[in-house]
Backbone as CSV, one residue per row, in Angstrom:
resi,resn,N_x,N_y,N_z,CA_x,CA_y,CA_z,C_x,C_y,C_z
1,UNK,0.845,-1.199,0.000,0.000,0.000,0.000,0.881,1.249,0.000
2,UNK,0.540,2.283,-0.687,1.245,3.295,-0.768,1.670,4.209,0.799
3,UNK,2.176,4.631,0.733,1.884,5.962,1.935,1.440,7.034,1.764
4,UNK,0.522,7.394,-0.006,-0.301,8.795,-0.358,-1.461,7.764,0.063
5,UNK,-2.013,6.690,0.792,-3.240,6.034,0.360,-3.572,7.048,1.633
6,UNK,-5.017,7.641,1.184,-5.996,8.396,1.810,-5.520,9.843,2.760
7,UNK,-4.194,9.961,2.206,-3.771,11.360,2.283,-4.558,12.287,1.557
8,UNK,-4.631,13.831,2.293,-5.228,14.398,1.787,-4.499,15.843,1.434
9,UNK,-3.863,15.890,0.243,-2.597,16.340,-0.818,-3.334,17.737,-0.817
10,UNK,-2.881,18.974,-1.032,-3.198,19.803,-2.221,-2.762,20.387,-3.054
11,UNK,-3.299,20.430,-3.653,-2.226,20.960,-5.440,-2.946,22.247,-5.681
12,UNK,-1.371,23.404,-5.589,-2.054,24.347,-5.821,-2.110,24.823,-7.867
13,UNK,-1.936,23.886,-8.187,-1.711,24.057,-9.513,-3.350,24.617,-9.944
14,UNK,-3.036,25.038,-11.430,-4.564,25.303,-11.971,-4.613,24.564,-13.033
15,UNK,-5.926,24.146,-13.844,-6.179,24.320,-14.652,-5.718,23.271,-15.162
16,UNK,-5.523,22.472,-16.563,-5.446,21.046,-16.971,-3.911,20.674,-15.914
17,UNK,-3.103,21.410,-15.863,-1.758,20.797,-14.899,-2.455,20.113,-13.547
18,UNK,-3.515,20.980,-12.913,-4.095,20.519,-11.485,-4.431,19.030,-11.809
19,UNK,-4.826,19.053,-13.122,-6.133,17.724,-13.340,-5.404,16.443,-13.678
20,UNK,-3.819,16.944,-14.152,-2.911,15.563,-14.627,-2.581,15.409,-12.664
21,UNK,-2.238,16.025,-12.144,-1.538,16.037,-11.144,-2.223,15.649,-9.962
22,UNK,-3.853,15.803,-10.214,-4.895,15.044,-8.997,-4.925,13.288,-9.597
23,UNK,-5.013,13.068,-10.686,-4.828,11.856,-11.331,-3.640,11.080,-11.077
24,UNK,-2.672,11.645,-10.937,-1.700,10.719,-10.466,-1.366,10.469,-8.836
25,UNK,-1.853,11.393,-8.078,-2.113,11.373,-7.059,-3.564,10.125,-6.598
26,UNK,-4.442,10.311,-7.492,-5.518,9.271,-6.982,-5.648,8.195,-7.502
27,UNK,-4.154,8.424,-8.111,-3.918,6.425,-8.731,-3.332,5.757,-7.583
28,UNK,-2.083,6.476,-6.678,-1.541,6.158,-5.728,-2.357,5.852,-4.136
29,UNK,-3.629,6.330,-4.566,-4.957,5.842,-3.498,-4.844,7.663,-2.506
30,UNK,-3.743,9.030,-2.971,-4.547,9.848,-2.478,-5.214,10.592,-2.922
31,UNK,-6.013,11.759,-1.736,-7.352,12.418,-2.185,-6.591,13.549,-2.801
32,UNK,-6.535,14.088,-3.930,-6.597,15.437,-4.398,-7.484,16.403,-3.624
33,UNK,-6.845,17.360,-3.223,-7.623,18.672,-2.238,-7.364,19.775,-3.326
34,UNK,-8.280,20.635,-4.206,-7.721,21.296,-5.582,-7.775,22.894,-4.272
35,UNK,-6.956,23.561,-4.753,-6.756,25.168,-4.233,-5.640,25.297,-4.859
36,UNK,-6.104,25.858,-6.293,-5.508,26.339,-6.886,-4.720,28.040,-6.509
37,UNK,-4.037,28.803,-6.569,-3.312,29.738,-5.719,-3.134,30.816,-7.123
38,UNK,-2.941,30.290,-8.748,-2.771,31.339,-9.815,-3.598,30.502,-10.377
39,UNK,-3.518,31.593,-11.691,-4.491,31.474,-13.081,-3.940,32.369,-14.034
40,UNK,-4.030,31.418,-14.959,-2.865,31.915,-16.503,-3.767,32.813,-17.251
41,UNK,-3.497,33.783,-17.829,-4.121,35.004,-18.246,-3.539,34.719,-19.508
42,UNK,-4.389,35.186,-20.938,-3.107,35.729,-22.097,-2.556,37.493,-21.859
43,UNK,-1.845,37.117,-22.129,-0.549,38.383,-22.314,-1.530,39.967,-22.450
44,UNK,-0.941,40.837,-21.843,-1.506,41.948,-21.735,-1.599,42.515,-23.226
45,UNK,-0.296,42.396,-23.933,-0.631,43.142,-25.459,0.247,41.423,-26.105
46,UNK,-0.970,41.011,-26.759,-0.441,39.824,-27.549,0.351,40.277,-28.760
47,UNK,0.518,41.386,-29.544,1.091,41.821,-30.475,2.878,41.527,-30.787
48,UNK,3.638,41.803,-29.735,4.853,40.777,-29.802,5.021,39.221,-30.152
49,UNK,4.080,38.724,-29.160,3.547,37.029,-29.369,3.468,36.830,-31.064
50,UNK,2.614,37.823,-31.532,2.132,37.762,-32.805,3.214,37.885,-33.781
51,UNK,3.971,39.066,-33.482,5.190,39.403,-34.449,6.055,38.377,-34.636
52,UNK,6.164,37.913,-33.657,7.309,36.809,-33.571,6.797,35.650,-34.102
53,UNK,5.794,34.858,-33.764,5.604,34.181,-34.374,5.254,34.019,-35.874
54,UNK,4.541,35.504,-36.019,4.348,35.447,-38.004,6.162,35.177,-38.757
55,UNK,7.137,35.311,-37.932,8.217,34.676,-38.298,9.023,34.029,-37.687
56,UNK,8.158,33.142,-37.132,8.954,31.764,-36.412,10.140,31.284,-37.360
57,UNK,9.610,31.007,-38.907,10.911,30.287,-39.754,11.770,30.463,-39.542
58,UNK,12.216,32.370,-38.711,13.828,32.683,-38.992,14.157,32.789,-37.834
59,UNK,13.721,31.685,-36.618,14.906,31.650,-35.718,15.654,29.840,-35.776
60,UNK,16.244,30.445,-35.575,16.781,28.690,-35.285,16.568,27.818,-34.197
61,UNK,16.176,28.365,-33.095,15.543,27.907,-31.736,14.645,28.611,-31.191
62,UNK,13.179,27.842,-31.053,12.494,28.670,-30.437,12.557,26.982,-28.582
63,UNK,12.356,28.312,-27.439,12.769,27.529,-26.355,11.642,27.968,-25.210
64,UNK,10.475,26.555,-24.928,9.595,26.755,-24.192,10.197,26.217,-22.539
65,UNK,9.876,27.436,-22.216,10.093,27.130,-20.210,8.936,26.196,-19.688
66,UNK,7.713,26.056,-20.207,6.429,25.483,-19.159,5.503,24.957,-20.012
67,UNK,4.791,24.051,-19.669,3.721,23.907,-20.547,3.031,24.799,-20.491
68,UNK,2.620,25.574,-20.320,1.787,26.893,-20.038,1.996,27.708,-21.239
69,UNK,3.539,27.550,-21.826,3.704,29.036,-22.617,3.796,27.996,-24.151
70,UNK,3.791,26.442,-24.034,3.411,25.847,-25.384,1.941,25.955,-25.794
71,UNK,1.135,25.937,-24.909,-0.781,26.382,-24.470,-0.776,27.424,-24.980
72,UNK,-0.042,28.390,-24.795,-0.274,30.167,-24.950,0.315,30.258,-26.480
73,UNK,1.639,29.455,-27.057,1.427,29.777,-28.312,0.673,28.694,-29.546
74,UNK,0.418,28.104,-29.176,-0.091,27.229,-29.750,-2.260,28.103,-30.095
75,UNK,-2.392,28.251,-28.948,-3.803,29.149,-28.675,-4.068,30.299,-29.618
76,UNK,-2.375,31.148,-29.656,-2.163,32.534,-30.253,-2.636,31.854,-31.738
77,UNK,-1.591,30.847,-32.097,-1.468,30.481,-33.812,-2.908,30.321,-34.107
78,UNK,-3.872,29.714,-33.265,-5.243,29.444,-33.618,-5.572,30.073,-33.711
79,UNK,-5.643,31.358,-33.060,-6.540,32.459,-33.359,-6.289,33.187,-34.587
80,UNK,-4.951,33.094,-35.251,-4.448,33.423,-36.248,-4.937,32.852,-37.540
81,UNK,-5.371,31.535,-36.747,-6.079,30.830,-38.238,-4.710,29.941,-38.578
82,UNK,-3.735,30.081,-37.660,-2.765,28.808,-37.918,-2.726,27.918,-37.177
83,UNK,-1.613,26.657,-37.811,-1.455,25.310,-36.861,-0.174,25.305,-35.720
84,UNK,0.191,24.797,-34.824,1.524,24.344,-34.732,2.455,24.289,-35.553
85,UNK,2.408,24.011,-36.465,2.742,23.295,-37.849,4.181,24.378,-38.343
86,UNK,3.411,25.789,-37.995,4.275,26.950,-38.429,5.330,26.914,-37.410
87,UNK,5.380,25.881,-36.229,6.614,26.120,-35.638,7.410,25.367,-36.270
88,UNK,7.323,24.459,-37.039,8.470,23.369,-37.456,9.478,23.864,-38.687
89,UNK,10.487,23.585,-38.485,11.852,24.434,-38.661,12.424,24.552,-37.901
90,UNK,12.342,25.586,-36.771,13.314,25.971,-35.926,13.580,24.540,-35.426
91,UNK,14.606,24.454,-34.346,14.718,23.639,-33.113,13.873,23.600,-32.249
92,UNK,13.319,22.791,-31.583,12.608,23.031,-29.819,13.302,22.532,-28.812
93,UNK,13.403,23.500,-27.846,13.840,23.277,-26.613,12.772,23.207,-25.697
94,UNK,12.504,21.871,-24.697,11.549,21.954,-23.648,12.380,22.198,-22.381
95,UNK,11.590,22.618,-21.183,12.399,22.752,-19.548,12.415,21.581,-19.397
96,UNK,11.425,20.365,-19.382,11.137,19.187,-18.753,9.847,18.673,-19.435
97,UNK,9.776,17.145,-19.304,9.176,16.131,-19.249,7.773,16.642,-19.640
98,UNK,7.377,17.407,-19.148,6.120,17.892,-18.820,5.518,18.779,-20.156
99,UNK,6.957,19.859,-20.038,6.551,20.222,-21.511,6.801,19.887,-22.892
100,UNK,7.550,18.919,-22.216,7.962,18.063,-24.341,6.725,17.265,-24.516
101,UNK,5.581,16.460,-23.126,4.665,16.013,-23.666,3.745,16.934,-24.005
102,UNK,3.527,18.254,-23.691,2.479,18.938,-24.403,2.733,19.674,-25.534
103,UNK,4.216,19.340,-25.963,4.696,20.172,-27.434,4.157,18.782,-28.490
104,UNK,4.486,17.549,-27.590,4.347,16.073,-28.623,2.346,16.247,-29.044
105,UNK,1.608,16.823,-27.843,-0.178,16.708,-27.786,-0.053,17.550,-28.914
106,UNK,0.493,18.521,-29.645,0.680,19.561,-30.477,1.170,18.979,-31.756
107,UNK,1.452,17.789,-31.763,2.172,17.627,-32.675,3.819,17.672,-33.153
108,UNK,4.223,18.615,-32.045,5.596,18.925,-32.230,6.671,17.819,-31.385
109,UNK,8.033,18.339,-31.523,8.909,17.127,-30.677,9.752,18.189,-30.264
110,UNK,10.461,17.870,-28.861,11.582,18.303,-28.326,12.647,18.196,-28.762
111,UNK,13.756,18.988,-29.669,15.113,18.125,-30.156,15.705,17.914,-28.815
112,UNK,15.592,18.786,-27.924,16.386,19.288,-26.448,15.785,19.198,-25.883
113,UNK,16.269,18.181,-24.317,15.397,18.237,-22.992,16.403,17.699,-22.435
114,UNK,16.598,19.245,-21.325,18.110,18.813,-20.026,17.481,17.536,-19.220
115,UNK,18.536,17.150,-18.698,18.790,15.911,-17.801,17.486,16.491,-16.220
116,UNK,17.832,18.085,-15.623,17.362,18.273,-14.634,16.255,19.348,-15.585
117,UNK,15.167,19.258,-14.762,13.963,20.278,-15.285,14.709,21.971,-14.214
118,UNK,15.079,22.663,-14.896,15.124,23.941,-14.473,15.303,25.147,-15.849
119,UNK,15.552,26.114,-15.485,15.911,27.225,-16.540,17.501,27.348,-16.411
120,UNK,18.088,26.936,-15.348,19.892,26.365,-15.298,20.500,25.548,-16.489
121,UNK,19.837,24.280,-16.044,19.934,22.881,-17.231,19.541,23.650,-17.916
122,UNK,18.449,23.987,-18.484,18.180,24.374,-19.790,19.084,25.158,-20.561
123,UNK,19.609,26.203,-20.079,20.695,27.531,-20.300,21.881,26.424,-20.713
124,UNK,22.049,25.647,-19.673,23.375,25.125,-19.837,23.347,23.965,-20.981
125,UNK,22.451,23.342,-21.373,22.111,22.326,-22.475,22.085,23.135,-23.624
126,UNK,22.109,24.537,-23.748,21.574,24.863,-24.692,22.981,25.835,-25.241
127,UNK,24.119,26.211,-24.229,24.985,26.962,-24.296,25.600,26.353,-25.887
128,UNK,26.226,25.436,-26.103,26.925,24.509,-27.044,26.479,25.287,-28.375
129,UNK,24.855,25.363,-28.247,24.027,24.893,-29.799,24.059,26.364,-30.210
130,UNK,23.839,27.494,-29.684,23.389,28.757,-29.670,24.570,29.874,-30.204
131,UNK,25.385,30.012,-30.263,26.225,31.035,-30.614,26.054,31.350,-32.054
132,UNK,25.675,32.381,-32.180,25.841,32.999,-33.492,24.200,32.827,-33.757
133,UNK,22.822,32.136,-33.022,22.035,31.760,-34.006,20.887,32.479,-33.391
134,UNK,19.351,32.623,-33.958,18.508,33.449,-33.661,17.716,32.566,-32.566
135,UNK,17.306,33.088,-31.563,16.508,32.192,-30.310,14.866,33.076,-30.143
136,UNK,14.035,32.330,-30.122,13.052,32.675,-29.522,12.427,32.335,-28.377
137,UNK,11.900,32.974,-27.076,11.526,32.644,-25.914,10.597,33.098,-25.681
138,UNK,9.198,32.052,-26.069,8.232,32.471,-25.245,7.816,32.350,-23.582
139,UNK,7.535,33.378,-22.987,7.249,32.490,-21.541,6.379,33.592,-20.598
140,UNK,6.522,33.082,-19.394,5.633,34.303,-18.181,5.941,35.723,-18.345
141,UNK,4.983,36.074,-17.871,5.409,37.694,-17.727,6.126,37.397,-16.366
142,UNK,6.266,36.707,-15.764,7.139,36.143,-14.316,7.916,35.881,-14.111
143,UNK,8.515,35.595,-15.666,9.750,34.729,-16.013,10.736,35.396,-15.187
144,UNK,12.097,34.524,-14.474,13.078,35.148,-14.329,13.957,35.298,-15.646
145,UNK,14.822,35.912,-15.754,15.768,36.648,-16.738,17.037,36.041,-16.988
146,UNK,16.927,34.940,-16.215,18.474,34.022,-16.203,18.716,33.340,-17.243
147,UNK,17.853,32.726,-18.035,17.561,31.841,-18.886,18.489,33.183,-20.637
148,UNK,17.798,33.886,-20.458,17.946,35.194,-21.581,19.150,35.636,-21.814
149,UNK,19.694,35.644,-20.335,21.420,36.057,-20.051,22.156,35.377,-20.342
150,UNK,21.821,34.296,-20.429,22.811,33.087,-20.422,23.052,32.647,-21.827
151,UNK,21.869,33.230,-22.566,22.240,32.474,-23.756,22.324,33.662,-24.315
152,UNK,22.505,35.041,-24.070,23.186,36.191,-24.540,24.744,36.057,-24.629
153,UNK,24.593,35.422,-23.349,26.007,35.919,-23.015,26.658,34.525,-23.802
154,UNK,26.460,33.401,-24.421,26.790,32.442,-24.727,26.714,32.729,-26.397
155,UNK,26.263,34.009,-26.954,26.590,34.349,-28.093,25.216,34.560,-29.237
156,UNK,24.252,33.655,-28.179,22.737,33.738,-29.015,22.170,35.571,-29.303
157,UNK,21.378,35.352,-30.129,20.544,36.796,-30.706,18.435,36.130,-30.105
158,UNK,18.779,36.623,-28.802,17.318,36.281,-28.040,16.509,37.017,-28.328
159,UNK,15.387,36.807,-28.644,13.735,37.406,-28.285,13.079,36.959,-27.633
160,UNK,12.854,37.734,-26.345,12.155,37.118,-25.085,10.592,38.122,-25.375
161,UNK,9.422,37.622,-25.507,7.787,37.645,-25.643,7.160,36.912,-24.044
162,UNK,6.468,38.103,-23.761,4.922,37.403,-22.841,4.373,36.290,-23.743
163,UNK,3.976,35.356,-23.461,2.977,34.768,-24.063,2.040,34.472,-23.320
164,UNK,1.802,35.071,-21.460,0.622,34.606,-20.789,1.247,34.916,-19.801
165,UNK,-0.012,35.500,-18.973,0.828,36.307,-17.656,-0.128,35.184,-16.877
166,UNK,0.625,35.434,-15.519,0.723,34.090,-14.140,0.110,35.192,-13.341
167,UNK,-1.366,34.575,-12.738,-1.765,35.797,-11.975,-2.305,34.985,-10.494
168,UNK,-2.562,35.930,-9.354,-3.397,35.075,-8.201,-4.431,34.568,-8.529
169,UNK,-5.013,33.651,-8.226,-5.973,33.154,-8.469,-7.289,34.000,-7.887
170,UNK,-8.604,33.888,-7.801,-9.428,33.933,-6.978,-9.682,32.988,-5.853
171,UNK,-10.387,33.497,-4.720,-10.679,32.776,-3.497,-11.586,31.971,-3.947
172,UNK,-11.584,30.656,-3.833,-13.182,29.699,-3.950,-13.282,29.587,-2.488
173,UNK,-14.414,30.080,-2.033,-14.680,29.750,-0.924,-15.182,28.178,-0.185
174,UNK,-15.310,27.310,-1.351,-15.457,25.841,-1.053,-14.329,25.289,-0.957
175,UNK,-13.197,25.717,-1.535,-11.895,25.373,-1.296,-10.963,25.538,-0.308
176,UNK,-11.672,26.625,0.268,-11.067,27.138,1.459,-11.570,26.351,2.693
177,UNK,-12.716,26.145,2.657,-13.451,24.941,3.735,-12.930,23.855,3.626
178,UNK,-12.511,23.545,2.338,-11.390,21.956,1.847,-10.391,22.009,3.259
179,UNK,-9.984,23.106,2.740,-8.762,22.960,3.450,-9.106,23.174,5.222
180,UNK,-9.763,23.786,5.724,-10.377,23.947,7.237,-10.993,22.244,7.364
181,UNK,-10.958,21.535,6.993,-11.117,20.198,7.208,-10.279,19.341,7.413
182,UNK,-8.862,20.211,7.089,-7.540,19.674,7.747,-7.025,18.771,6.421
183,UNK,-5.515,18.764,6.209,-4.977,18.259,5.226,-3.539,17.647,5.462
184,UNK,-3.187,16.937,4.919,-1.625,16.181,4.954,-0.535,16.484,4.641
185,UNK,-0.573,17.272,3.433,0.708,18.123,2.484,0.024,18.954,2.037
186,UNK,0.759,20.317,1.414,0.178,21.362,0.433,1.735,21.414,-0.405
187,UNK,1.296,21.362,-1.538,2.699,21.005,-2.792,2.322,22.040,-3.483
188,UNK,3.732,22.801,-3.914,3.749,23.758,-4.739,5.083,23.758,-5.863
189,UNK,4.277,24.058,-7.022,5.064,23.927,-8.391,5.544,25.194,-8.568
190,UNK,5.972,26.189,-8.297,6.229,27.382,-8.679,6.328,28.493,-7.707
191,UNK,7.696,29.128,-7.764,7.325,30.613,-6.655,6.203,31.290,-6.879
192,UNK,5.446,31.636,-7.826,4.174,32.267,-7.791,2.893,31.605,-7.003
193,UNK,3.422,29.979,-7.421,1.848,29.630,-6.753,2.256,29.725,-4.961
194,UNK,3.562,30.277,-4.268,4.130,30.395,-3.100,3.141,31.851,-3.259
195,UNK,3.401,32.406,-3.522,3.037,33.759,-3.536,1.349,33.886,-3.517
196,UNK,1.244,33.346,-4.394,-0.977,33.134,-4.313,-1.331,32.517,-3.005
197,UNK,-0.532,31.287,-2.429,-1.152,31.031,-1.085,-0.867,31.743,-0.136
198,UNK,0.198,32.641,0.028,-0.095,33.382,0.810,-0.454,34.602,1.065
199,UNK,-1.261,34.837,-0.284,-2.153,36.064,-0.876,-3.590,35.485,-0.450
200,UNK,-4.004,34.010,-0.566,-5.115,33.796,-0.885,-5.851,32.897,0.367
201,UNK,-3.931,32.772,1.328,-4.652,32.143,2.972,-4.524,33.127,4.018
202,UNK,-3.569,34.493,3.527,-3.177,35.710,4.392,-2.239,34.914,5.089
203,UNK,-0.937,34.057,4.651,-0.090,33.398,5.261,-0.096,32.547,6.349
204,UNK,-1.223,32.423,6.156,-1.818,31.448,8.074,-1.227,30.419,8.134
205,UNK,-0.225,29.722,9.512,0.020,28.545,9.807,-0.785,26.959,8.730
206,UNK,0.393,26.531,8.272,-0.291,25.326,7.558,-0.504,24.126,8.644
207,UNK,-0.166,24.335,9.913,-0.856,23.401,10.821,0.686,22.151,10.717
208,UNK,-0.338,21.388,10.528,0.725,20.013,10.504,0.949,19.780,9.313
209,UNK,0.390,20.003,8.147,0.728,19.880,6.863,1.586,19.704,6.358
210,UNK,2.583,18.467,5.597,3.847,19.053,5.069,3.447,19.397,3.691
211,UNK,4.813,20.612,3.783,5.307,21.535,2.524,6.059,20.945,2.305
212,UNK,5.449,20.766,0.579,6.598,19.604,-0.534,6.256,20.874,-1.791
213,UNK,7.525,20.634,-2.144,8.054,21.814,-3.237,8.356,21.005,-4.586
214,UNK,8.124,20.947,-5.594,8.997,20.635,-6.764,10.015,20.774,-6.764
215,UNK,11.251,22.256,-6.862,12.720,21.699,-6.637,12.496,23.029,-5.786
216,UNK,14.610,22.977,-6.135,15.200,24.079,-5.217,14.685,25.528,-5.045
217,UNK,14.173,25.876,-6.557,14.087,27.055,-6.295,12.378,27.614,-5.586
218,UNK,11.850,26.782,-5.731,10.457,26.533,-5.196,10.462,26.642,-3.736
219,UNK,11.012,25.631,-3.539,11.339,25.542,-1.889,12.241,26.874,-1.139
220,UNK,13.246,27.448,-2.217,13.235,28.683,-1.417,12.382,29.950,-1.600
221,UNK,11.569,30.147,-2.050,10.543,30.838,-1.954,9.342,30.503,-0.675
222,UNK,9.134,29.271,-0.680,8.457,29.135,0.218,8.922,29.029,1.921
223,UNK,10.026,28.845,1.816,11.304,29.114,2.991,10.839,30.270,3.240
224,UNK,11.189,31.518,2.106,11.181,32.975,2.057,9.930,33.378,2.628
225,UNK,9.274,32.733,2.711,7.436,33.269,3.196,7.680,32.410,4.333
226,UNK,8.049,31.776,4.802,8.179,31.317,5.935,6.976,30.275,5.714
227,UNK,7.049,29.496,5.264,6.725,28.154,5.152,7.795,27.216,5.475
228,UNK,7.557,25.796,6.510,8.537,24.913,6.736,8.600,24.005,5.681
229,UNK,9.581,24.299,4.803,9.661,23.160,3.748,9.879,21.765,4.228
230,UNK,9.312,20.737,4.625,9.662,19.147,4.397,10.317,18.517,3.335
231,UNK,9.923,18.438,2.704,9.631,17.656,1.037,10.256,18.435,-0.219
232,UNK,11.557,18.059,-1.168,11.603,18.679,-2.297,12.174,17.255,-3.059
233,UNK,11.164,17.646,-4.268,11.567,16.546,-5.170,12.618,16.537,-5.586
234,UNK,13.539,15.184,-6.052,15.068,15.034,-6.458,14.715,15.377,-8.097
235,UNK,15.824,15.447,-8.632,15.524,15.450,-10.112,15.176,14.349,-10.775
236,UNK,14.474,14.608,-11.910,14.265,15.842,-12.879,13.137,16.829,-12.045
237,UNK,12.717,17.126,-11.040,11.706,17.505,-10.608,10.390,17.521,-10.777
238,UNK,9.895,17.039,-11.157,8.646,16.316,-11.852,7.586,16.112,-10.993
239,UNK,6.121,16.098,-11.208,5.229,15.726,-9.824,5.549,14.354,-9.720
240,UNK,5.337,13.648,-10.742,5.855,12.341,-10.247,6.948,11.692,-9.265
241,UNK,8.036,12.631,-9.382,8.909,12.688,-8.235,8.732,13.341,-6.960
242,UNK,8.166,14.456,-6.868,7.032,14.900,-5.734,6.555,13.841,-5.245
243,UNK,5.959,13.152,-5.702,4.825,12.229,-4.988,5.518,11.181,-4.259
244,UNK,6.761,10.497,-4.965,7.803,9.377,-4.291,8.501,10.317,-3.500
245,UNK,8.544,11.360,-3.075,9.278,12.207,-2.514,8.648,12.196,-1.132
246,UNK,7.176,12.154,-1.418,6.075,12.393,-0.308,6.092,11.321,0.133
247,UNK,6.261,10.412,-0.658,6.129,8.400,-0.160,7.025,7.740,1.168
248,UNK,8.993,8.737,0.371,9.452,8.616,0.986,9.723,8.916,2.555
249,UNK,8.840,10.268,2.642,8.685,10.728,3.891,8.001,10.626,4.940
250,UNK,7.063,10.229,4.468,6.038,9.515,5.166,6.087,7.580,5.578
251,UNK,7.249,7.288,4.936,7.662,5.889,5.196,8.815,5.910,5.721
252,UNK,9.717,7.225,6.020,10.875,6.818,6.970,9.873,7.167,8.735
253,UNK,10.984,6.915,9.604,10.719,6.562,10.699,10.808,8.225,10.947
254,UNK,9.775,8.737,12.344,10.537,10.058,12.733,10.725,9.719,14.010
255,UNK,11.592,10.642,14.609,12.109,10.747,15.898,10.535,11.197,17.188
């Protein structure tokens, strides 16, 4: 029997990510608790999104950080009256696992996917290929800037585009009673969704709950808000590794 059996998890993810991520959780026998913390917006002025992509042909790498920002251009091209289709040419670079399968739901393939899911690996997988050649980056209006530098400074000609801004979520007030019913873990994929819960609980004690993070940089954000991190997944960082992460902790012995 697992050690998620009849735990009661929450994922503050939104939106189809919440729904892969309660599913694999309630294969392992636990309860998905949904409180979601953001919600993906499109881009304040889509018109960059647009420019760039009416000439995807002439970069040589275009490089998605999240599944979120393959959703956001993939959405844009439709509205355009185009396919995916217009991305093929360039190279693709995915962050992780996660988003090479929603570039593959698209039709498209990853040539590139680092060993560890971050915007580090990625920079650094990508240093080799890039000098001299045209890069495109769609991603958050949240994005950090490390990813851009790195492959500036490694010789690339970058265009960094919004393709969908990361916002707080709204309060569901049934969700909030979820959670006043007491819970086991609260897992967070992202410094923002750190930032929505404690926009959207006014930072209140998580009780006994453990805090399980996706990776490093997750977990220090939620450090930073003063959340007690327990739990951070090993690489590639993945929920799937989250969850054996949670397995593991809950099956060693405590003092």
């Amino acid at each position: 029997m697992s050690a998620l059996q009849n735990r009661r998890v929450v994922i503050t993810r939104a939106g189809a990510q919440a729904a892969e991520a309660g599913r694999a959780l309630a294969a392992l026998g636990g309860v998905p608790i949904y409180f979601p913390t953001v919600r993906i917006a499109p881009a304040a002025d889509p018109a960059p999104l647009s420019e760039a992509l009416q000439v995807a042909q002439t970069y040589d790498w275009i490089v998605f950080t999240s599944a979120n920002a393959v959703r956001a251009v993939g959405g844009r091209l439709a509205q355009r009256g185009l396919t995916m289709a217009a991305l093929r040419g360039p190279k693709l670079a995915a962050i992780g696992p996660a988003t090479a399968r929603t570039l593959t739901g698209w039709g498209l393939t990853a040539t590139l996917l680092p060993e560890e899911q971050s915007a580090g690996a990625l920079a650094e997988a990508l240093l080799g290929e890039v000098r001299g050649l045209r890069v495109l980056v769609p991603q958050s209006d949240r994005a950090r800037p490390h990813l851009a530098e790195a492959l500036r400074t490694a010789g690339a000609q970058v265009t960094v585009v919004t393709a969908y801004r990361t916002l707080t979520a709204v309060l569901d007030p049934a969700a909030l009673a979820e959670l006043a019913r007491g819970v086991d873990a609260v897992t967070f994929a992202s410094p923002s969704a750190v930032e929505g819960w404690v926009v959207l609980t006014g930072g209140q004690d998580s009780g006994p709950a453990v805090i399980a993070c996706l990776g490093p940089t997750t977990a220090e954000a939620a450090r930073m808000a003063g959340l007690p991190v327990q739990v951070v997944a090993t690489e590639p960082h993945t929920w799937p590794a989250l969850l054996t992460a949670l397995e593991v902790f809950w099956n060693t012995p405590k003092d």
